[in-house]
C-alpha positions in Angstrom: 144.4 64.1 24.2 142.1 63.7 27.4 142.4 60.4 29.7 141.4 59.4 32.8 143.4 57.2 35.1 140.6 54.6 37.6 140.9 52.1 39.6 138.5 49.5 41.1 137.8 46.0 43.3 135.0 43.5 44.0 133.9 40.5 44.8 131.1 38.2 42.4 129.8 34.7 42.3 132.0 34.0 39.4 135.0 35.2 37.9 132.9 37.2 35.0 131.1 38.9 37.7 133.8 40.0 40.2 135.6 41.8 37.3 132.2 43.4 36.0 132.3 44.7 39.5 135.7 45.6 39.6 134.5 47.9 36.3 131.6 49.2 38.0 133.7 49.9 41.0 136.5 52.2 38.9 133.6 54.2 37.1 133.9 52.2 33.6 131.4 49.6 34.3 128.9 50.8 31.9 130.9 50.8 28.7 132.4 48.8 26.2 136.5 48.7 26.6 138.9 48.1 23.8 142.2 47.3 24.9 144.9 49.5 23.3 148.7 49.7 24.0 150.3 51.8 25.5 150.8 55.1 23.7 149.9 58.8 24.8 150.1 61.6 22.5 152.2 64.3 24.2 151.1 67.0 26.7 148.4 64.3 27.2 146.1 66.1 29.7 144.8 64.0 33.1 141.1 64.9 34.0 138.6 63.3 36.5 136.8 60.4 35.1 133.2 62.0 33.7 130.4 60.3 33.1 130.3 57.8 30.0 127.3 57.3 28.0 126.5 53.4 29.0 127.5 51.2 26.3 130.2 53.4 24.2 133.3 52.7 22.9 136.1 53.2 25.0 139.9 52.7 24.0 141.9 52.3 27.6 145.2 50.7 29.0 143.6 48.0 30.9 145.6 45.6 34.0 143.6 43.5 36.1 143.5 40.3 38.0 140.8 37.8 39.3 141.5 35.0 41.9 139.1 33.0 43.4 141.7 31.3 45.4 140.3 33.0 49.4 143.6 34.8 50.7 145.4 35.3 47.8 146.6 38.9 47.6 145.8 40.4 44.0 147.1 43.8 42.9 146.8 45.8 39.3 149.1 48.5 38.9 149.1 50.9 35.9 152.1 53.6 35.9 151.7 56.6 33.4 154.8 59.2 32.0 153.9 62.1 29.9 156.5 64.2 28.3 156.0 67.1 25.9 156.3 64.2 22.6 154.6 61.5 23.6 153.6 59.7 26.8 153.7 56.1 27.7 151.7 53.8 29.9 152.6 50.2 31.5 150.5 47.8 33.3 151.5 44.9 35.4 149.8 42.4 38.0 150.3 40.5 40.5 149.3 37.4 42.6 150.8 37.2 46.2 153.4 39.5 45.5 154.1 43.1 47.0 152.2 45.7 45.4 155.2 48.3 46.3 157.3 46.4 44.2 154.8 46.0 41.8 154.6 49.5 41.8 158.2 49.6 41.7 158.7 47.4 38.5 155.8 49.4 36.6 157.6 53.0 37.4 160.8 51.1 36.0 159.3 49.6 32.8 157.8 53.3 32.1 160.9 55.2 32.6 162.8 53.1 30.4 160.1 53.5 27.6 160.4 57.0 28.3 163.9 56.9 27.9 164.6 54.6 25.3 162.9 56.7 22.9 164.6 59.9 24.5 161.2 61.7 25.5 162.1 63.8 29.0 159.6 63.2 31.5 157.1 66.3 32.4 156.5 66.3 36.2 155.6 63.3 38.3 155.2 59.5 37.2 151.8 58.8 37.9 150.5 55.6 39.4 147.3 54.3 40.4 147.1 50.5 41.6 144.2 48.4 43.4 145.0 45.5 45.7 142.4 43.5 47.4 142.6 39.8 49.6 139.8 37.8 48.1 137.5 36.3 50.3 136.0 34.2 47.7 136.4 35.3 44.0 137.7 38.6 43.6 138.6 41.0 40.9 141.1 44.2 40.5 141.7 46.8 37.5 143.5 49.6 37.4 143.0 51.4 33.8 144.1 54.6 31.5 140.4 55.8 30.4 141.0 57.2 26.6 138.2 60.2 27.0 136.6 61.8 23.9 133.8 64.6 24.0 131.1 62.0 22.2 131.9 59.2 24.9 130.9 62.0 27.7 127.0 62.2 29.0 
């Protein structure tokens, strides 16, 4: 199994629009995304985001977070483990609260997947978040990209 882990911000005239951008901003703008859960088969391999053929398909682990409320801090954090089993992902967001312990609480709810179904971590936890302070309306993601040879252009 192939994924890709993005991340993107933006701003837009609407709510719709700022997390269109956001899309466009992490690379995954283009595509159709159907929101899975959060399973990985094991050994799951971690590759640069390619380009996707524009209106595909695409399974993903999606967290993301519009405001149009100018100052408020919004953040999307996805953390990802990956043992030699399975692998599991957990997204969480945030409104005015600190990413790092956003970050914190996503590296927690993954390591307790992890462990509660006895799977040993391989390597690193990885994490990828987006935090942006809306000006007007404004839009983060942070996603697991589910990457198949007939999605790629």
């Amino acid at each position: 199994m192939k994924i890709a882990i993005v991340s993107g911000k933006d701003e837009g005239p609407s709510k719709l629009n700022a997390f269109d951008n956001a899309l466009t901003d992490a690379g995954i703008g283009d595509v159709n995304l159907i929101k899975v859960s959060s399973m990985l088969a094991g050994n799951a391999e971690i590759n640069k985001l390619p380009k996707l053929k524009a209106g595909s398909m695409v399974n993903c682990v999606l967290s993301e977070v519009t405001s149009d409320k100018p100052g408020d801090e919004i953040t999307a954090v996805i953390a990802v483990a990956i043992g030699e089993e399975l692998g599991c992902v957990v997204e969480t967001t945030g409104i005015n609260e600190d990413p790092n312990e956003l970050i914190e609480e996503a590296e927690m709810m993954v390591n307790y997947m992890m462990d509660k179904r006895g799977v040993k971590i391989k390597g690193d936890l990885i994490v990828e978040s987006s935090t942006a302070t809306v000006r007007e309306i404004a839009s983060v993601v942070a996603s697991v990209v589910y990457l198949k040879d007939e999605l790629i252009e």
